[in-house]
mmCIF file of the N, C-alpha and C atoms, coordinates in Angstrom:
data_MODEL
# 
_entry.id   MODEL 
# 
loop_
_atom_site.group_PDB 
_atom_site.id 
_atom_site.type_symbol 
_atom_site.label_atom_id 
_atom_site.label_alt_id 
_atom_site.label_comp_id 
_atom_site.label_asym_id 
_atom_site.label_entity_id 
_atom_site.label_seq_id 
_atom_site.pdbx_PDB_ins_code 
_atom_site.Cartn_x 
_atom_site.Cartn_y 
_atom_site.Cartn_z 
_atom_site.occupancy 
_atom_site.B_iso_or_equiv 
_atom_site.pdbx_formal_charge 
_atom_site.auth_seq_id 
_atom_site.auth_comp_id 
_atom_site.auth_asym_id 
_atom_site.auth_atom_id 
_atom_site.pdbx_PDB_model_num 
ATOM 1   N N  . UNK A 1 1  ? 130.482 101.947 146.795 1.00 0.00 ? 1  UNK A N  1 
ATOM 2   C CA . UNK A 1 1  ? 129.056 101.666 146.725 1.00 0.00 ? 1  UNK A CA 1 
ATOM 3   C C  . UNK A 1 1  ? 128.668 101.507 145.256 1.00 0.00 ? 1  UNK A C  1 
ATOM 4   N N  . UNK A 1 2  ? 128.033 100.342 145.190 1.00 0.00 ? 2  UNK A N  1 
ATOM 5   C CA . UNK A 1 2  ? 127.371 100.468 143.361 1.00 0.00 ? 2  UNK A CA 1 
ATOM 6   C C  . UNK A 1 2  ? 125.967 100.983 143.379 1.00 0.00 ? 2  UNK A C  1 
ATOM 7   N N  . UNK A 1 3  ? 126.249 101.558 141.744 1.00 0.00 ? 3  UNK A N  1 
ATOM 8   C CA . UNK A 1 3  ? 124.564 102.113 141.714 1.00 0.00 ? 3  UNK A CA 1 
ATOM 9   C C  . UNK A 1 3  ? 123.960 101.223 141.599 1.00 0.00 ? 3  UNK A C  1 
ATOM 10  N N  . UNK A 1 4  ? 122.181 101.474 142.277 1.00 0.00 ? 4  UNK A N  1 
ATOM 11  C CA . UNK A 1 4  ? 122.171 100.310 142.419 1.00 0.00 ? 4  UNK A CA 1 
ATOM 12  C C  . UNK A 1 4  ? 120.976 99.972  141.054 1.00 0.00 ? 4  UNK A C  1 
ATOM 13  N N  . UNK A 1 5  ? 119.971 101.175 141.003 1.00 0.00 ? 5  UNK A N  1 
ATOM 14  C CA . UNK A 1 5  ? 119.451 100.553 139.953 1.00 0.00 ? 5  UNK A CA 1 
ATOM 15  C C  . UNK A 1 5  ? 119.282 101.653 138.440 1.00 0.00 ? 5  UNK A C  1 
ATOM 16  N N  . UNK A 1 6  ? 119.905 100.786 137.608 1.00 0.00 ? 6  UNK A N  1 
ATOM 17  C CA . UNK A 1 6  ? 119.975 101.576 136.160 1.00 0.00 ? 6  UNK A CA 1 
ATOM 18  C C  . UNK A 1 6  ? 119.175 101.832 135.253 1.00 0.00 ? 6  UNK A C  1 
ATOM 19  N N  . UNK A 1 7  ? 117.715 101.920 136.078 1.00 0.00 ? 7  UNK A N  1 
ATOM 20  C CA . UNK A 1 7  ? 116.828 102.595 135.045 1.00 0.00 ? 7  UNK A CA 1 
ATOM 21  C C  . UNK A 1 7  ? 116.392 103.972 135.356 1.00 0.00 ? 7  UNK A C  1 
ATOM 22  N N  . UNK A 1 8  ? 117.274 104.024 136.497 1.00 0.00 ? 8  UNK A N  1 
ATOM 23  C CA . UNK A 1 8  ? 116.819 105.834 136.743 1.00 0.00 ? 8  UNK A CA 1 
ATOM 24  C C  . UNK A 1 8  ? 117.681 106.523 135.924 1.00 0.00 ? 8  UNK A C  1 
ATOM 25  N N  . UNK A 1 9  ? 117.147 107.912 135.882 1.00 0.00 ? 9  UNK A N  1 
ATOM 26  C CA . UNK A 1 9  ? 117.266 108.812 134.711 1.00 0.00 ? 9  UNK A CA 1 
ATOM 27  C C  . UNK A 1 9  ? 118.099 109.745 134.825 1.00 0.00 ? 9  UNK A C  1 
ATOM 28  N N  . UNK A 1 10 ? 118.232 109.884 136.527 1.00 0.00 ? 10 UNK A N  1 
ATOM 29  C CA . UNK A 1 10 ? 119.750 110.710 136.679 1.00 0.00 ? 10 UNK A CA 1 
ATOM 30  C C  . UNK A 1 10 ? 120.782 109.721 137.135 1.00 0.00 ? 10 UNK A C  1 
ATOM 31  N N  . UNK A 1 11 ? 121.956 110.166 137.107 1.00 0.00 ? 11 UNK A N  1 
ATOM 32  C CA . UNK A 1 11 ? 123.035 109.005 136.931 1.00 0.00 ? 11 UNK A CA 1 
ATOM 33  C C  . UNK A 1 11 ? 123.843 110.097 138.328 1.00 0.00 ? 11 UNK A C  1 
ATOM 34  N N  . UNK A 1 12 ? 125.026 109.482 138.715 1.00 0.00 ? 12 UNK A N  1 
ATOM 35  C CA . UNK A 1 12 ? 125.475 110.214 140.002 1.00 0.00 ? 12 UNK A CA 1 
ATOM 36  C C  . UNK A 1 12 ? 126.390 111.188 139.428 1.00 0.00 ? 12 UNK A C  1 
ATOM 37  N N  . UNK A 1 13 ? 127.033 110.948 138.382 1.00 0.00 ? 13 UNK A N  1 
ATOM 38  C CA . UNK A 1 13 ? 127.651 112.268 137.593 1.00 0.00 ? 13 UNK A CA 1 
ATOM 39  C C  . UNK A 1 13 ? 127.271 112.872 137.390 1.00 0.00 ? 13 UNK A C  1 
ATOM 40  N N  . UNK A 1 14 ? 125.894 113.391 137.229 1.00 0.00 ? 14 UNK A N  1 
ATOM 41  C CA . UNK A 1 14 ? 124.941 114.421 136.976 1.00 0.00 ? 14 UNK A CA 1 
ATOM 42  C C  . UNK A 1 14 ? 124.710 115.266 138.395 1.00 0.00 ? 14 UNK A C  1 
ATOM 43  N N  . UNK A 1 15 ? 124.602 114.376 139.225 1.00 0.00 ? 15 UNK A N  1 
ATOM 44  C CA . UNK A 1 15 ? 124.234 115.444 140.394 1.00 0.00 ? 15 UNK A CA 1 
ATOM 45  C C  . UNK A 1 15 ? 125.953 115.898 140.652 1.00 0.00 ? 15 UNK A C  1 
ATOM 46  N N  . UNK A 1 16 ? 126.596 114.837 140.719 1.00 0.00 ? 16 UNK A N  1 
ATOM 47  C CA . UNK A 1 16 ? 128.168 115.766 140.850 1.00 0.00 ? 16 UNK A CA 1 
ATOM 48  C C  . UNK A 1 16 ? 128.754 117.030 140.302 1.00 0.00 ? 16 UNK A C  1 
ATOM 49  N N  . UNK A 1 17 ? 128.050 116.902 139.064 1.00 0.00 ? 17 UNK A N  1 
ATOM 50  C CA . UNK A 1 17 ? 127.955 118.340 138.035 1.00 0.00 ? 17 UNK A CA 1 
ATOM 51  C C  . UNK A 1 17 ? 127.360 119.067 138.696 1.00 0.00 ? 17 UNK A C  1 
ATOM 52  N N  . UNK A 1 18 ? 126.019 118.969 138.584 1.00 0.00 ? 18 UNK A N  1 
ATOM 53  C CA . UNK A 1 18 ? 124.529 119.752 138.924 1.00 0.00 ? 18 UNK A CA 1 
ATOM 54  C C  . UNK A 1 18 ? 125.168 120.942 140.562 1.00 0.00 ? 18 UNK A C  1 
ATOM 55  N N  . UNK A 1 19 ? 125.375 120.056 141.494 1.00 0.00 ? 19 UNK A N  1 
ATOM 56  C CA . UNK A 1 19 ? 126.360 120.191 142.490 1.00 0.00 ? 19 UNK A CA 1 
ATOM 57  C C  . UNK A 1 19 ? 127.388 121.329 142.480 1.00 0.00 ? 19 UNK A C  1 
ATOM 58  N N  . UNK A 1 20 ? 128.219 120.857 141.681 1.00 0.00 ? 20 UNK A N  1 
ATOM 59  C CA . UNK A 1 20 ? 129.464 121.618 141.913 1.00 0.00 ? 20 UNK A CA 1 
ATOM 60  C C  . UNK A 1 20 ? 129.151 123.246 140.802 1.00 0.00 ? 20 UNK A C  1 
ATOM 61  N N  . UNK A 1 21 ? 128.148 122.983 139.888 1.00 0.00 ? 21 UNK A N  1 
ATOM 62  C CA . UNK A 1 21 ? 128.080 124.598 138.959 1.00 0.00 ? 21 UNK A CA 1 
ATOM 63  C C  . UNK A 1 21 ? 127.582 125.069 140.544 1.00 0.00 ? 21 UNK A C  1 
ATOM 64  N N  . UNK A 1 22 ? 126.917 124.922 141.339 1.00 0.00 ? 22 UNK A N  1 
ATOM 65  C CA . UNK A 1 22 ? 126.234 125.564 142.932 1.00 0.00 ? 22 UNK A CA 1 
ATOM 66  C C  . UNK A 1 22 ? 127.377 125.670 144.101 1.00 0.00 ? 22 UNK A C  1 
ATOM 67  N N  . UNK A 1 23 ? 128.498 125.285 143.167 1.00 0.00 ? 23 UNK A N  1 
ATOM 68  C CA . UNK A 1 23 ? 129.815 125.580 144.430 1.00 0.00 ? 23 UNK A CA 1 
ATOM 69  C C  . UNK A 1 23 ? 129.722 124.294 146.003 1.00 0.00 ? 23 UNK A C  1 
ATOM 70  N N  . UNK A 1 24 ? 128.894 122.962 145.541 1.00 0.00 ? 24 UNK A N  1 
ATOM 71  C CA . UNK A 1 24 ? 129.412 122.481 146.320 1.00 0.00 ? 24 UNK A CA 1 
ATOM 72  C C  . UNK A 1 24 ? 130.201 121.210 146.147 1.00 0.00 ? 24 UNK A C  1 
ATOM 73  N N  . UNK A 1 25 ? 131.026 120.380 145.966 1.00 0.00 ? 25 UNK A N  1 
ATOM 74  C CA . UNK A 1 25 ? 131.932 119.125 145.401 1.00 0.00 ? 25 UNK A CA 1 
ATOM 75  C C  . UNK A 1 25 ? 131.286 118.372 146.539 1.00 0.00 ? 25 UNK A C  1 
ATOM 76  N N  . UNK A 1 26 ? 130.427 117.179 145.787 1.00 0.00 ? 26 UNK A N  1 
ATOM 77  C CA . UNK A 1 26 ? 130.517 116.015 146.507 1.00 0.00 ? 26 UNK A CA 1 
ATOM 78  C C  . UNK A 1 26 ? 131.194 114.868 145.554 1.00 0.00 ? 26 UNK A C  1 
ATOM 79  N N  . UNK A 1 27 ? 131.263 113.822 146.429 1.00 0.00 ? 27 UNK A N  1 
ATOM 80  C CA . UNK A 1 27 ? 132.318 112.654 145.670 1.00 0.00 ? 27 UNK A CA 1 
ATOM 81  C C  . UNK A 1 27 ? 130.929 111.826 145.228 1.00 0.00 ? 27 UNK A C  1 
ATOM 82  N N  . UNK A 1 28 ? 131.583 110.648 144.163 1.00 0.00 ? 28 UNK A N  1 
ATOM 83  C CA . UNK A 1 28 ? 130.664 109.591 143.268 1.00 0.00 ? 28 UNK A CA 1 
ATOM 84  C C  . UNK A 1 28 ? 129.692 109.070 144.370 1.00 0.00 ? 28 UNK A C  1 
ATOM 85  N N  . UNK A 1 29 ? 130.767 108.329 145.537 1.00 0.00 ? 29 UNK A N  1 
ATOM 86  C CA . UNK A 1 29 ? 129.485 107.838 146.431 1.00 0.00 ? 29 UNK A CA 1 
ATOM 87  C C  . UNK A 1 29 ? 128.265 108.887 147.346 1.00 0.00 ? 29 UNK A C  1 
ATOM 88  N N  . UNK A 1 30 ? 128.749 109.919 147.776 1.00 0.00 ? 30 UNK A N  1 
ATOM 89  C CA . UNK A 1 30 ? 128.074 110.798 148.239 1.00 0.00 ? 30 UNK A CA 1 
ATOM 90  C C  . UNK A 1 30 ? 126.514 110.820 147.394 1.00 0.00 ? 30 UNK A C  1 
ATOM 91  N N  . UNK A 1 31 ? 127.071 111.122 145.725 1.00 0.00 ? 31 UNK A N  1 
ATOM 92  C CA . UNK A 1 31 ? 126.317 111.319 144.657 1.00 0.00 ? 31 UNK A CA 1 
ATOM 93  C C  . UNK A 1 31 ? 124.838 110.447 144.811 1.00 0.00 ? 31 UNK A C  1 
ATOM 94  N N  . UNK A 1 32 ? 125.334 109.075 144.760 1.00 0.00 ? 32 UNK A N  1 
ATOM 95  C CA . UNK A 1 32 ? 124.662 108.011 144.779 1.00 0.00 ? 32 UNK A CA 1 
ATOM 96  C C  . UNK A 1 32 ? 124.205 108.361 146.150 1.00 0.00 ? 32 UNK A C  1 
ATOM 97  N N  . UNK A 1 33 ? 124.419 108.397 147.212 1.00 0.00 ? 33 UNK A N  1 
ATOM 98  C CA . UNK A 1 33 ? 123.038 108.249 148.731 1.00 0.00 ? 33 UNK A CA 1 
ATOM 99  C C  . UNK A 1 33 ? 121.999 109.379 148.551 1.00 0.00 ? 33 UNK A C  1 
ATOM 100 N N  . UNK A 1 34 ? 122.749 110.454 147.574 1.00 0.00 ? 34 UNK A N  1 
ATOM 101 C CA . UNK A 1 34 ? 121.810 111.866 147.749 1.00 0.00 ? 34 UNK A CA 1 
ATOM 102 C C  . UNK A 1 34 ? 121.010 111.140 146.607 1.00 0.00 ? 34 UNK A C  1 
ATOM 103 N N  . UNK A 1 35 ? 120.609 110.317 145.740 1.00 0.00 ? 35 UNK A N  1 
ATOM 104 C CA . UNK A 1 35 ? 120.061 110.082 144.510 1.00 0.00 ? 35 UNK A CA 1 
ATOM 105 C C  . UNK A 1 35 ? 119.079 108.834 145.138 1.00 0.00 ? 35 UNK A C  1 
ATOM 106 N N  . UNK A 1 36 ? 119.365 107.844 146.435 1.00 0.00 ? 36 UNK A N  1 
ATOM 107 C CA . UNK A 1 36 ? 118.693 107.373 146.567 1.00 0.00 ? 36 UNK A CA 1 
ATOM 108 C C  . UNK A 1 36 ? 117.584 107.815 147.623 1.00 0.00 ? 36 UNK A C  1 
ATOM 109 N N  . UNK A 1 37 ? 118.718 108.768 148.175 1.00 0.00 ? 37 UNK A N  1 
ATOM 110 C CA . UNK A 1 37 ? 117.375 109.167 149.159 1.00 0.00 ? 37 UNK A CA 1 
ATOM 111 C C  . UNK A 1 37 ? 116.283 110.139 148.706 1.00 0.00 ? 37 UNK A C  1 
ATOM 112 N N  . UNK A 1 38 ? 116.617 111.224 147.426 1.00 0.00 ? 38 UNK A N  1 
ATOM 113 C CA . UNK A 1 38 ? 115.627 111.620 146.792 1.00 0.00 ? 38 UNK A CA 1 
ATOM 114 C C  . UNK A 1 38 ? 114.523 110.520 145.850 1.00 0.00 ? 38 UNK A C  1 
ATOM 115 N N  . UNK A 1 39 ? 114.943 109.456 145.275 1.00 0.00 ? 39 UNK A N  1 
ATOM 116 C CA . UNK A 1 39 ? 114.206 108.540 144.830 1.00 0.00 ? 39 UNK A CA 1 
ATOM 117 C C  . UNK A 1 39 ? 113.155 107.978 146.038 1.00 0.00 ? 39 UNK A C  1 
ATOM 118 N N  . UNK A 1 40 ? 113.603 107.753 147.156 1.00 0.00 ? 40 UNK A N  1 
ATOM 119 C CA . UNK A 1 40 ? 113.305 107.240 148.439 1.00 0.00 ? 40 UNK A CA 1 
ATOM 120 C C  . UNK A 1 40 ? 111.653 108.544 148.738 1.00 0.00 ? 40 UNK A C  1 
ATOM 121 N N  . UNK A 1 41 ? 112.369 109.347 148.845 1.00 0.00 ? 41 UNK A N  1 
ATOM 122 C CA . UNK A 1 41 ? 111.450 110.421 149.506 1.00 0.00 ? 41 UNK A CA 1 
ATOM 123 C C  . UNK A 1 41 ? 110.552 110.246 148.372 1.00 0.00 ? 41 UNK A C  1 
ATOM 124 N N  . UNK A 1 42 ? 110.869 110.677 147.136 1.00 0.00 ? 42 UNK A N  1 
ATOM 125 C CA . UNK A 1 42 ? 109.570 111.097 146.210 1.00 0.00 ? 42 UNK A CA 1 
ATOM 126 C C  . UNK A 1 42 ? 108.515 109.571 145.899 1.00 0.00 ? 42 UNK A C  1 
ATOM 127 N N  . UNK A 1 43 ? 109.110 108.853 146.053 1.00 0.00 ? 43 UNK A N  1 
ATOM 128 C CA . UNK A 1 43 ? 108.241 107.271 146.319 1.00 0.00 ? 43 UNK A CA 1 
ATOM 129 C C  . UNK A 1 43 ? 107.753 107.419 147.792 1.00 0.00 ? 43 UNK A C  1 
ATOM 130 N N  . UNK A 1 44 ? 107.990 107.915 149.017 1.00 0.00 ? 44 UNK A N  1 
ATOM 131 C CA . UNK A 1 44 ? 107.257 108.003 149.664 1.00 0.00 ? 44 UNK A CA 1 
ATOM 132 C C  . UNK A 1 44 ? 105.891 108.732 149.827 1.00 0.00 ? 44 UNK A C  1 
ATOM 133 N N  . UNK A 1 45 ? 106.388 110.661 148.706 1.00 0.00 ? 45 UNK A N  1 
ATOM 134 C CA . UNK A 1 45 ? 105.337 111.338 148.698 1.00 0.00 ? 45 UNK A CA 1 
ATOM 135 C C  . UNK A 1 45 ? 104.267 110.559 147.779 1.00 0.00 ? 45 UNK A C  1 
ATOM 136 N N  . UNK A 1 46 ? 104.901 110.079 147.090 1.00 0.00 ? 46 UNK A N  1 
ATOM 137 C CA . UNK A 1 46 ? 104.253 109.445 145.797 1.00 0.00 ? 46 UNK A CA 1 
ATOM 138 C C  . UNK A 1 46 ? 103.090 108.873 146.715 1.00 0.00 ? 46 UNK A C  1 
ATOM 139 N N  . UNK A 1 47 ? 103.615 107.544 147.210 1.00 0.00 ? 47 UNK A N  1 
ATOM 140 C CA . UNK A 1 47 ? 102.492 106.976 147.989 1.00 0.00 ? 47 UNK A CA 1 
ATOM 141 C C  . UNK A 1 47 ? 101.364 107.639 148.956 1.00 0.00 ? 47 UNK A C  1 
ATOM 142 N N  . UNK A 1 48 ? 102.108 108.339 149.702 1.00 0.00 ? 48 UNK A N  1 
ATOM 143 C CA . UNK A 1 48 ? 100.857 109.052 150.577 1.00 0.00 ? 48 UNK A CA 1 
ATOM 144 C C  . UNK A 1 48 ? 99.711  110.199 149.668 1.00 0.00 ? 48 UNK A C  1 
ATOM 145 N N  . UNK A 1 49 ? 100.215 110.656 148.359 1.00 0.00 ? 49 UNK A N  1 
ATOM 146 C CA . UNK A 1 49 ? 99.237  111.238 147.872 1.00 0.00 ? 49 UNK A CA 1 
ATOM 147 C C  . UNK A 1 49 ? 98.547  110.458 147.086 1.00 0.00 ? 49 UNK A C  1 
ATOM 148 N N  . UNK A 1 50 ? 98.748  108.919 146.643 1.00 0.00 ? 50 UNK A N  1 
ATOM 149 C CA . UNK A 1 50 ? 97.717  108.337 146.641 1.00 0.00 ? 50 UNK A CA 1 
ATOM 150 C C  . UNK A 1 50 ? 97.444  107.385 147.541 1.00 0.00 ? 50 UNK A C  1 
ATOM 151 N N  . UNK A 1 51 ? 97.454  107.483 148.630 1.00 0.00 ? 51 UNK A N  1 
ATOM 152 C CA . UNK A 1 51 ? 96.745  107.205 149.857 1.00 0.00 ? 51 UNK A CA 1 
ATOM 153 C C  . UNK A 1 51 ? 95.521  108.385 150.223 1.00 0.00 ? 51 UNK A C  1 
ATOM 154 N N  . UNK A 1 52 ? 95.949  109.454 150.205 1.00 0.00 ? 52 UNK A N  1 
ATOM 155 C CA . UNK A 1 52 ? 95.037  110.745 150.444 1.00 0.00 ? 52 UNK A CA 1 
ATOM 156 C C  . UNK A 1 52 ? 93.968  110.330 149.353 1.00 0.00 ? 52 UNK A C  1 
ATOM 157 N N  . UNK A 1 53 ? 94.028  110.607 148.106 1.00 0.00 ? 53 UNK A N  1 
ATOM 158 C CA . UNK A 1 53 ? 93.491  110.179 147.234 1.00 0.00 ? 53 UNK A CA 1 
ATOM 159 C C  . UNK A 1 53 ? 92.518  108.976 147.421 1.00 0.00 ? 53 UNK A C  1 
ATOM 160 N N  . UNK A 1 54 ? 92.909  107.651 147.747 1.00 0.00 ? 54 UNK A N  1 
ATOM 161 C CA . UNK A 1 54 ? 91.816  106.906 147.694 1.00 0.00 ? 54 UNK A CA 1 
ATOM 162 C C  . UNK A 1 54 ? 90.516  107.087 148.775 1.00 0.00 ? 54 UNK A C  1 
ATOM 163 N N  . UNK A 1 55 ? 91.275  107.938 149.962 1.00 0.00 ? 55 UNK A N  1 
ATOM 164 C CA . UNK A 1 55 ? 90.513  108.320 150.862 1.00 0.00 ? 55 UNK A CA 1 
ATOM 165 C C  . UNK A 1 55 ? 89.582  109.170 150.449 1.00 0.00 ? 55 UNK A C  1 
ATOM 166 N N  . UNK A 1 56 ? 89.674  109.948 149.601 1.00 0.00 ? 56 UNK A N  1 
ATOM 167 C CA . UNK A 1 56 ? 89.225  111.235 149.387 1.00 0.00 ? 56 UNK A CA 1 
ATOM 168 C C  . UNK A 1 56 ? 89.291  112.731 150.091 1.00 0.00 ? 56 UNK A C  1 
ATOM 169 N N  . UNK A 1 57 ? 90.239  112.755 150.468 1.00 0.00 ? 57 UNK A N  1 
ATOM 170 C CA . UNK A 1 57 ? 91.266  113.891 151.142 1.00 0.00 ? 57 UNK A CA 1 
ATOM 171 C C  . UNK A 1 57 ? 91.220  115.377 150.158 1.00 0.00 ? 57 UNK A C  1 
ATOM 172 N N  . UNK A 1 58 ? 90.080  115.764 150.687 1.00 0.00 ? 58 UNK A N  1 
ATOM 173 C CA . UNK A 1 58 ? 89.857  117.457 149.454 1.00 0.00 ? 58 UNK A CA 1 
ATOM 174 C C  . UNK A 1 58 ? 90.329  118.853 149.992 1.00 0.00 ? 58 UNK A C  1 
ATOM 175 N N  . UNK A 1 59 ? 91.182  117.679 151.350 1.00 0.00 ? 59 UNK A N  1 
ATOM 176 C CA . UNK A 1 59 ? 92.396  119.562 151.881 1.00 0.00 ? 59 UNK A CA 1 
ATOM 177 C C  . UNK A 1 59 ? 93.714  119.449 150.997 1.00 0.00 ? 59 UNK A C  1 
ATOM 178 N N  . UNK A 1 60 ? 93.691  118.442 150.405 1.00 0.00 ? 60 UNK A N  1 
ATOM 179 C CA . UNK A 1 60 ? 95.207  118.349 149.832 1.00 0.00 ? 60 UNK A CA 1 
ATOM 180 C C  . UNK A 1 60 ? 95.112  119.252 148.117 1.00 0.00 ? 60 UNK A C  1 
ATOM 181 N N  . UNK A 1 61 ? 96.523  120.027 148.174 1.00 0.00 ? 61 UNK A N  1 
ATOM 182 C CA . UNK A 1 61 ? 96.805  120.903 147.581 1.00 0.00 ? 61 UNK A CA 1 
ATOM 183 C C  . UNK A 1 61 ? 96.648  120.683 146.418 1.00 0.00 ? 61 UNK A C  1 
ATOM 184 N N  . UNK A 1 62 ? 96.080  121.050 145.216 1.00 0.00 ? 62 UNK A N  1 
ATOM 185 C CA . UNK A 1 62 ? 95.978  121.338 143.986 1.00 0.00 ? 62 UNK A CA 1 
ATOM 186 C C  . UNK A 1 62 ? 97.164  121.498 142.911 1.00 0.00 ? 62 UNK A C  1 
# 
């Protein structure tokens, strides 16, 4: 699998590190799906809290 885009700031060797000091070994590609799907998720929260936001949503957390 190639990475796919190189302006993010963690690289997949980093979580392979990050990873294994926590005792668990994942491999390069592993690295990379766990990196896109956290990019994935936090662009999703991203969006819905400014979705809440334009709504004006004043239960959402501080």
């Amino acid at each position: 699998m190639k990475y796919l885009n190189p302006k993010r700031s963690i690289k997949p060797q980093k979580v392979i590190k990050v990873l294994k000091e926590h005792g668990q070994e994942v491999t390069y590609e592993q690295a990379e799906l766990i990196l896109d799907f956290m990019y994935k998720f936090g662009q999703i929260a991203i969006e819905q809290y400014v979705v809440k936001d334009e709504k004006g949503d004043e239960n959402r957390t501080q």
